[in-house]
N, C-alpha and C positions, 0 to 999 in steps of 0.2 A: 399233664402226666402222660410219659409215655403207656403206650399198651405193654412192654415189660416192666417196666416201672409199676402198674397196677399186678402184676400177676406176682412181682415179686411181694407187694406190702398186703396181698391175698396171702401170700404161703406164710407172713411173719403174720398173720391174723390167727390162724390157726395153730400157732406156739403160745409159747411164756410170754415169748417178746411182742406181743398183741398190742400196740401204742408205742411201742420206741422209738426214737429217733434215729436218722439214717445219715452219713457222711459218706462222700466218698474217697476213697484210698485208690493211692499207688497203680497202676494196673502194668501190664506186660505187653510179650511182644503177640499174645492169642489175642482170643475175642471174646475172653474173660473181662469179668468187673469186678472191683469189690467195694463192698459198704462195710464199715466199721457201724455196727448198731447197737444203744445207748439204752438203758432202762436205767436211770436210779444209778446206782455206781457202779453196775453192771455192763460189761460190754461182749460182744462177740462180733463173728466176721461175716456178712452175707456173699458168697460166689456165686455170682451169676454167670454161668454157661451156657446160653443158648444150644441146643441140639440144630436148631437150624441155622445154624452157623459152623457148626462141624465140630460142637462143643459135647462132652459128653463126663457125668460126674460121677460113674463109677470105679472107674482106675482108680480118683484120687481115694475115694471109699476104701476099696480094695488095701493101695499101699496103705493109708493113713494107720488101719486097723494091724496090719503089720507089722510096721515101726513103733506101733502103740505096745503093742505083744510082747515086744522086743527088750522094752522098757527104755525108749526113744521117743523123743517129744514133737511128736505130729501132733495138730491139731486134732483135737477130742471133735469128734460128730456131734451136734448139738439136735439137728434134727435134718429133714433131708426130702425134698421134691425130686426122683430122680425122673421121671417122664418130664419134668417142668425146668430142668437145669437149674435147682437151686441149691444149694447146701446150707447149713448156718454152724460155720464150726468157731473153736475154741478162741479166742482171741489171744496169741502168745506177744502182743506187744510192738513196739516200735523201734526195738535195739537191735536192727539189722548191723553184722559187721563191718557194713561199706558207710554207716553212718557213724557208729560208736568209736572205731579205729582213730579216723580224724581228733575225733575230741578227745582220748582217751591214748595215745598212740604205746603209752608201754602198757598194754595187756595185749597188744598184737600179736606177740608170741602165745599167749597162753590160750585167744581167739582159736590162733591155727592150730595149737596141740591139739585142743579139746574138739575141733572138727576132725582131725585124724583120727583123732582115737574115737569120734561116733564111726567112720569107717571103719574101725577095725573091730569094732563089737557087731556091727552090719553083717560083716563077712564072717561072721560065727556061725550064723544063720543059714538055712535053706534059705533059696531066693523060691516066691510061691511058683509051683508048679507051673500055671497057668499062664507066665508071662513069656510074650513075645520076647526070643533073642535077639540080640544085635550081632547079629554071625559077622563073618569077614564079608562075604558079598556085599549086604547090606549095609556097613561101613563101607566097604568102597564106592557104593553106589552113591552114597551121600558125600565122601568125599568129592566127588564129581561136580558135585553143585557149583565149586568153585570156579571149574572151569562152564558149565553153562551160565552163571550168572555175574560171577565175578568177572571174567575175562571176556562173556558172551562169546563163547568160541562155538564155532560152527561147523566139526569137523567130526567127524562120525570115526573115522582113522585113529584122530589125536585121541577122542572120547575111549574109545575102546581099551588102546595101547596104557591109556590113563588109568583105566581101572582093571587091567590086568596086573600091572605094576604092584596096585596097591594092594589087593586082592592076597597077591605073591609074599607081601611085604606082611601084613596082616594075620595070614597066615601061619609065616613062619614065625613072628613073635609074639602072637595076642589069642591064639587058638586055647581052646579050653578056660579053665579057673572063672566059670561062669557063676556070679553073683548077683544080687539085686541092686543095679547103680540106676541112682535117682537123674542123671545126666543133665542137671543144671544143678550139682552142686558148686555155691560159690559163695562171693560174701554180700551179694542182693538178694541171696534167700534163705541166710543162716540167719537167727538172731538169737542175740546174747541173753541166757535166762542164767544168771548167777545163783537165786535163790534156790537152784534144783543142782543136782551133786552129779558127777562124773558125767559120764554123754549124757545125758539129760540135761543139761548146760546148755545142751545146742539146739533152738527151736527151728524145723524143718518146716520149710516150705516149696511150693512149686515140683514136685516128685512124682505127677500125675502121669509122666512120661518115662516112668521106669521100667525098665528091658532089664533081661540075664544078661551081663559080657563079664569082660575081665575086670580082672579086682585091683588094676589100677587108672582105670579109665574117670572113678570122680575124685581121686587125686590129683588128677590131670587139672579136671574140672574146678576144682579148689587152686591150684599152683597156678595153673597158665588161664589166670583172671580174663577174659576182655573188656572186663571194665575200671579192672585200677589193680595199681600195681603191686605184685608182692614179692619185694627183696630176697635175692637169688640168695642168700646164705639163707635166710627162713622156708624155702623152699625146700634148700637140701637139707634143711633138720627135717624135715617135715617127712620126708622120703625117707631118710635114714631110720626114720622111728617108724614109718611104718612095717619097713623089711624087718626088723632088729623085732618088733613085738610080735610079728605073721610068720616070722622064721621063711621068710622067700627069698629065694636065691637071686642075691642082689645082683648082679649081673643080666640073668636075665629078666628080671621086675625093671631095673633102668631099660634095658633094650623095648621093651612092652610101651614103658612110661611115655619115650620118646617118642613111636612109632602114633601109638593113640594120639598121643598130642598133636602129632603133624596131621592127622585124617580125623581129627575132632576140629582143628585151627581151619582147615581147608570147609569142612562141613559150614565153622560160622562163617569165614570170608562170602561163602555165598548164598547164606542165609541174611548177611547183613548188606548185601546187594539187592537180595532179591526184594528184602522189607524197603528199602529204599524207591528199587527200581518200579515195582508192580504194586506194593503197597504206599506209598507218597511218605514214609518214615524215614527223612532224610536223618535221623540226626547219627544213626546208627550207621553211615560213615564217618563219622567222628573215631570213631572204634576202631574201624581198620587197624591202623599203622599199627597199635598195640597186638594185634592179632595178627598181622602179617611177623612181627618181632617175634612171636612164641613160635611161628610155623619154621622164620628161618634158623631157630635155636631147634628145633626138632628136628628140622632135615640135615644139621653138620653131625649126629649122631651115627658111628657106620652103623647101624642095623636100618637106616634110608640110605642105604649107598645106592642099591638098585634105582631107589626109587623118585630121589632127590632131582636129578638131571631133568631127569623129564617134566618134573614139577617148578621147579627154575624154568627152564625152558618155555613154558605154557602159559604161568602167569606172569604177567606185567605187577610193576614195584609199584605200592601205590602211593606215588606222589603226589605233591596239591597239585597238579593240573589234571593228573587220574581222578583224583577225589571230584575237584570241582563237576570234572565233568559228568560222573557221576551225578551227583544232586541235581545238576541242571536237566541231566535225563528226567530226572525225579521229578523233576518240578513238572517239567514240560507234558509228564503222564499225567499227573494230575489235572494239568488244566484240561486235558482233550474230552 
């Protein structure tokens, strides 16, 4: 037994769940854990965040109790180590949307309604004071990443001109309409709750990383998947119904939609380099191609007219000899 291993089955000693049994589940691209834990016909979730890993379990606290407020289906607190990074929340199930769709393929529409429309009862809401915005700077900065990690460029000139560009771009169409977006809304962390009515349908997960931006940035999040695909005519219902029920001026909610999506798609191209290249999680160039296809549907948009050239320009297409050589980086870090 590891030494987190004993601190954790110390914090379920001191609950209800004192004797259960522990499995482990699913995990991400953090330094998160989780255990599915078992009493009788009882279950709930154990997350384990180490703080010395750069984990910390108050955000999710924070959102979860929000979205609960809300009357949105975050997981219920069940009990909680925050000095020890532990939590024990609600267990919402195994019917994530990237697993149900498959088996299930006509309620896929009714899937994507029902996460729209949690976003649109979200944005009713004050976003909590307290939260970090994702400003324009700060989006550009992170678009960036693509060119340090995706392209590995090395160019302090190119870097700069890159994120003034975007910065420019950002500005003019994503400024203000600041809401609380969970920014890994998609279909590996929505799950399907049928027996609960209207958004409450939709069980939330992974939201720890919630920021103020604009109010179509987990649209984006939701439409332009990186990890499976979702049919360009379900998309534009999906948009349509959310302008038509927000009353946003469709025009400029497209111009926004786009613009995020290109400095959201650039953000993962070199987040899913960087997991590759520094962290030895090859598989997450698999991903690419799909993410580079959403980036170059954002930048034929003109509201990236500015900004598209230079973005072409900068990065390389990433083809299987790109990819390969990618992992083989990967690989090669790992062994050293």
């Amino acid at each position: 037994m590891t030494d987190r291993t004993a601190k954790a089955m110390n914090f379920l000693s001191q609950t209800v769940w004192a004797g259960a049994t522990a499995a482990a589940l699913a995990g991400d691209a953090s330094n998160r854990r989780y255990l599915r834990i078992r009493k009788g016909d009882e279950t709930a979730v154990l997350m384990d965040a180490p703080a010395e890993r750069g984990e910390d379990v108050r955000p999710f606290i924070t959102i979860a109790e929000h979205l609960l407020a809300l009357g949105l289906s975050a997981p219920r607190i069940l009990a909680q180590d925050i000095d020890q990074g532990f939590l024990l929340i609600e267990d919402l199930g195994d019917d994530l949307f990237a697993r149900i769709i498959p088996r299930h393929p006509e309620i896929e529409i009714d899937l994507y309604r029902a996460a729209t429309d949690v976003l649109i009862e979200l944005h009713k809401a004050v976003a909590p004071a307290d939260l970090p915005s994702y400003d324009t700077e700060l989006m550009a900065q992170m678009a960036a990443l693509a060119l340090d990690w995706y392209a590995g460029a090395d160019d302090a000139a190119l870097r700069a001109d890159f994120i003034n560009v975007m910065s420019r771009t950002l500005a003019t169409h994503c400024a203000g309409h600041e809401v609380l977006i969970q920014r890994d809304y998609h279909a590996e962390n929505l799950l399907w709750l049928p027996d609960r009515s209207g958004a409450a349908r939709v069980g939330l997960l992974d939201f720890q990383d919630a920021m103020r931006g604009h109010v179509a940035y987990d649209l984006v999040s939701l439409l332009q998947d990186a990890r499976r695909d979702v049919p360009a005519g379900l998309a534009t219902q999906m948009i349509d119904r959310y302008v038509s029920m927000t009353g946003q001026d469709d025009a400029a909610y497209q111009a926004a939609y786009h613009v995020l999506g290109a400095q959201r798609n650039l953000r993962i191209l070199g987040v899913f380099a960087r997991l590759c290249l520094r962290d030895g999680k090859a598989h997450y160039v698999d991903l690419i191609p799909r993410v580079w296809a959403h980036l170059m549907h954002d930048l034929n948009h003109p509201a990236m007219a500015d900004a598209a050239p230079l973005v072409r320009r900068a990065l390389p297409e990433p083809t299987l000899t790109f990819r390969e050589d990618l992992k083989s980086r990967c690989a090669l870090n790992q062994t050293q």
